[in-house]
C-alpha positions, -999 to 999 in steps of 0.1 A, spaced: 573 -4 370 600 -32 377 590 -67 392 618 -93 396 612 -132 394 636 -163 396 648 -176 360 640 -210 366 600 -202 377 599 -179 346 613 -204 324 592 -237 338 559 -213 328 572 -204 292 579 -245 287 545 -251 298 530 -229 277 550 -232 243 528 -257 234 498 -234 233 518 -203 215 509 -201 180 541 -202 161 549 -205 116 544 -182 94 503 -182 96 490 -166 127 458 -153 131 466 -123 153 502 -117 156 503 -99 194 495 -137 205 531 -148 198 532 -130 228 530 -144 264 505 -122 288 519 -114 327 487 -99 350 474 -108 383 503 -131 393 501 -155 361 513 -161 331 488 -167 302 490 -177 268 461 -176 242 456 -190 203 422 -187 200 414 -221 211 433 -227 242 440 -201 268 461 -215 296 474 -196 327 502 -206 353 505 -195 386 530 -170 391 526 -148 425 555 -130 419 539 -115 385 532 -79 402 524 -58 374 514 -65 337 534 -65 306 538 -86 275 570 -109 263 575 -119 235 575 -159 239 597 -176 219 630 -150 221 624 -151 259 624 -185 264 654 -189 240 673 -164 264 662 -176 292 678 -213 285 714 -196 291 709 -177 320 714 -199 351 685 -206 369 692 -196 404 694 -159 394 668 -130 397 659 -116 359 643 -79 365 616 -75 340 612 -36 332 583 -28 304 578 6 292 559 19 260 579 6 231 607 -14 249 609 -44 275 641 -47 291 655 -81 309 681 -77 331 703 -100 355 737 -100 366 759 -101 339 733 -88 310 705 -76 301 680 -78 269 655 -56 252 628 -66 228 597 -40 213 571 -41 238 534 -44 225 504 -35 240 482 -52 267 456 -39 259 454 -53 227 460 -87 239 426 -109 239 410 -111 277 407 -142 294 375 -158 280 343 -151 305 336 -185 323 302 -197 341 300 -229 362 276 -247 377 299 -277 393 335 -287 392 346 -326 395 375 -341 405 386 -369 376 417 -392 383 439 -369 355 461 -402 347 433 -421 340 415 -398 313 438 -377 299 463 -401 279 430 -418 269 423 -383 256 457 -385 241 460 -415 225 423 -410 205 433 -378 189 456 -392 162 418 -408 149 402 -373 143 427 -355 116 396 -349 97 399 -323 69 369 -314 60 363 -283 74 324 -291 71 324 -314 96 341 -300 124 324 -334 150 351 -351 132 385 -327 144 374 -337 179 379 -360 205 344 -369 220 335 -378 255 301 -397 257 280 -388 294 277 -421 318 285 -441 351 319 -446 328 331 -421 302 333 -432 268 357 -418 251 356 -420 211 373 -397 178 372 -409 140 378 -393 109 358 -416 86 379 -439 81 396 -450 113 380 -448 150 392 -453 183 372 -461 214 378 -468 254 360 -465 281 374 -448 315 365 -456 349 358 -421 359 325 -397 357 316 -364 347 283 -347 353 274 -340 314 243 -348 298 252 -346 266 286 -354 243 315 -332 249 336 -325 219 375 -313 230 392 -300 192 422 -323 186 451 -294 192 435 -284 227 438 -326 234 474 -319 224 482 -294 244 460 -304 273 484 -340 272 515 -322 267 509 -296 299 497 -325 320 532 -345 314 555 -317 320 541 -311 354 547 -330 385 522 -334 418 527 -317 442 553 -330 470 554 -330 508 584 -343 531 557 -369 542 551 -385 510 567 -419 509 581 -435 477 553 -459 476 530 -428 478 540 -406 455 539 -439 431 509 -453 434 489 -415 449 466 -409 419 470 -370 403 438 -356 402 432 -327 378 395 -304 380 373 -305 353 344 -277 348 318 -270 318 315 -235 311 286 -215 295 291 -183 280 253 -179 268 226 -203 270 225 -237 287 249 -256 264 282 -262 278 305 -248 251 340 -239 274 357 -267 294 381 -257 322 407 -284 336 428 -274 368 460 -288 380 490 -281 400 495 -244 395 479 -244 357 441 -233 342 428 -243 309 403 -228 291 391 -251 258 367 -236 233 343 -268 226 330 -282 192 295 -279 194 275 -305 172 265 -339 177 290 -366 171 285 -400 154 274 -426 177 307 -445 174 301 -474 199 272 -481 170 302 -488 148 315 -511 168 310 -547 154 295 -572 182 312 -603 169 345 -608 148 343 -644 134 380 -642 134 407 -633 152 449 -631 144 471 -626 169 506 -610 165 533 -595 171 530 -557 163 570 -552 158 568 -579 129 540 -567 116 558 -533 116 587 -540 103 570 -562 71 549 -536 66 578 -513 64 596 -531 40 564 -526 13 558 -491 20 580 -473 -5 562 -495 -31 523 -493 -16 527 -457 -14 541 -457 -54 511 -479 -63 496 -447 -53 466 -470 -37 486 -476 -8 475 -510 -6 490 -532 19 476 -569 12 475 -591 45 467 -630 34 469 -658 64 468 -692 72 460 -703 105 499 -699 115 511 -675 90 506 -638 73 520 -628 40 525 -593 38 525 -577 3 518 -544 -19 520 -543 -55 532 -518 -81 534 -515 -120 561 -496 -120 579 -511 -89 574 -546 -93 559 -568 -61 575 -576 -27 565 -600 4 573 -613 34 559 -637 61 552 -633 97 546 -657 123 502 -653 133 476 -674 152 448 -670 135 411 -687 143 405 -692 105 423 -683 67 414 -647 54 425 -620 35 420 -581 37 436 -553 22 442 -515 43 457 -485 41 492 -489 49 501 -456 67 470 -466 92 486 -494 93 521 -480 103 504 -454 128 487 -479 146 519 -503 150 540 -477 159 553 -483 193 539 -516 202 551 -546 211 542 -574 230 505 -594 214 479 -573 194 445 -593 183 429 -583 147 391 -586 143 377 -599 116 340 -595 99 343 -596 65 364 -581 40 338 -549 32 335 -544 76 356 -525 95 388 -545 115 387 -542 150 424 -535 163 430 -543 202 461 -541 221 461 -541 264 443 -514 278 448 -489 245 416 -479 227 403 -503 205 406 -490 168 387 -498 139 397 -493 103 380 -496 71 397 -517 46 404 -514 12 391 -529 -22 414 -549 -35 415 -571 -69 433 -602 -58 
């Protein structure tokens, strides 16, 4: 059975979905490299994520192979009609001026889209929580497979969602002026975060010829958020809705650290500074932190100046100085590449918290999460 659809609405649904199509040379099941069309959608599945976009013109159900599609389908211009015919062993493209054929696996072998039972759905300003989302999940590479609470990114039930991740060494924490009706933690795994953030950007609200400029500006995109059971009373799905995309996240289930604990309520001192100069000293040390093979990266102020500095037998030593304000003189010592991945990007004022030497430094910077890290020990 034929079905025809426009190349450009084919090719906006395999974008959106690349991000959730496994792809290297490990895959657990190889048929999901594979992009399923049923029911007027397009769905993609690794295990984790299932996503679906809504496309009506999808009339009967085949697979395609995801990544040779969308590569063809980059050089065929837009505006033209591809006719997708799928018989046992082949699927054949066609479109004026060519056509393509690739094996043809079976649906049926293709997972089914993961049973879903709700009791509400909310509405959550998507701007407001999803890049917070985003910007925690860089704090929950944990790699211990043994404590899975860690790979997460945790929302915390209240009149304000708290949002939190850390891998034991680093945390980051904000709270977002939006609810949800959970009585308990949620834990989202750090890829679905990933893909969840990179779906959201690459689609636009929808448009009417009454929207204003000032409108579509300042109009707030609302996504749908649902917790799913599949047995039990525990919430262990999560379902976000947007535009003409679905969502389906596997949860962690566990109990996460209680990271706002972690927090300290007083940093004697503070430094302000400019992240770029911090950065770009910081750069200047790394080749020889990292060869120290501590990667140490020693920060020593006054009340108006930082020395930056890392240390190395075979290396030698190298410095610089930076411009600070600084309540009182200190000294602590951190992991450089934290360092670097919290810099990265900022400029502008950052404030350091500081409790003692031993306590973890309290990083803020506008309205990004605040981060803590744990220093180092250092012999100075």
């Amino acid at each position: 059975m034929q079905m025809q659809i426009q190349v450009s609405r084919l090719r906006e649904a395999m974008k959106l979905l690349e991000p959730v199509v496994p792809s290297g040379r490990r895959v657990t099941l190889e048929i999901l490299r594979n992009v399923l069309l049923k029911d007027g959608k397009a769905a993609a599945d690794n295990l984790e994520v299932f996503a679906l976009v809504d496309l009506p013109e999808v009339d009967t159900q085949c697979l395609i192979p995801h990544k040779a599609v969308l590569e063809l389908l980059r050089y065929i211009p837009g505006n033209q009609m591809l006719t997708i015919e799928p018989n046992k062993k082949v699927i054949t493209f066609s479109w004026d001026g060519g056509k393509s054929s690739y094996p043809h696996a079976d649906v049926k072998d293709y997972p089914p889209v993961p049973e879903f039972t709700s009791a509400s759905e909310t509405k959550i300003d998507g701007d407001a929580l999803i890049p917070v989302l985003d910007s925690a999940r860089d704090y929950c590479a944990a790699a211990d497979d043994k404590r899975p609470i860690l790979q997460g990114v945790t929302i915390f039930p209240g009149e304000k969602l708290d949002v939190a991740a850390g891998d034991g060494f680093r945390m980051a924490y904000q709270t977002v002026p939006a609810s949800l009706p959970i009585e308990k933690p949620v834990i989202i795994p750090q890829g679905a975060v990933s893909i969840l953030s990179s779906i959201w950007r690459h689609t636009t609200p929808a448009v009417t010829q009454r929207d204003s400029l000032i409108g579509l500006i300042t109009q707030k995109r609302e996504a749908h958020f649902a917790l799913g059971f599949t047995k039990g009373t525990t919430p262990d799905k999560l379902r976000v809705t947007f535009n003409n995309v679905t969502i389906l996240i596997q949860l962690i289930s566990g109990t996460p650290p209680n990271f706002k604990q972690l927090i300290p309520s007083e940093t004697p001192t503070t430094v302000r500074f400019f992240p770029a100069e911090l950065e770009r000293a910081a750069k200047r040390i790394k080749k020889i932190a990292l060869d120290a093979k501590t990667g140490i990266v020693r920060l020593v102020w006054t009340t108006d100046t930082m020395t930056v500095s890392a240390k190395s037998e075979d290396l030698g030593e190298v410095e610089g100085t930076i411009p600070v304000q600084a309540d009182n003189p200190g000294k602590i010592g951190l992991n450089i590449m934290y360092l670097l991945e919290y810099l990265k990007g900022k400029d502008g004022i950052a404030t350091m918290g500081i409790t003692g030497q031993t306590s973890p430094i309290v990083m803020r910077y506008r309205q990004s999460p605040l981060v803590l890290i744990m220093p180092m020990m250092v012999q100075w």
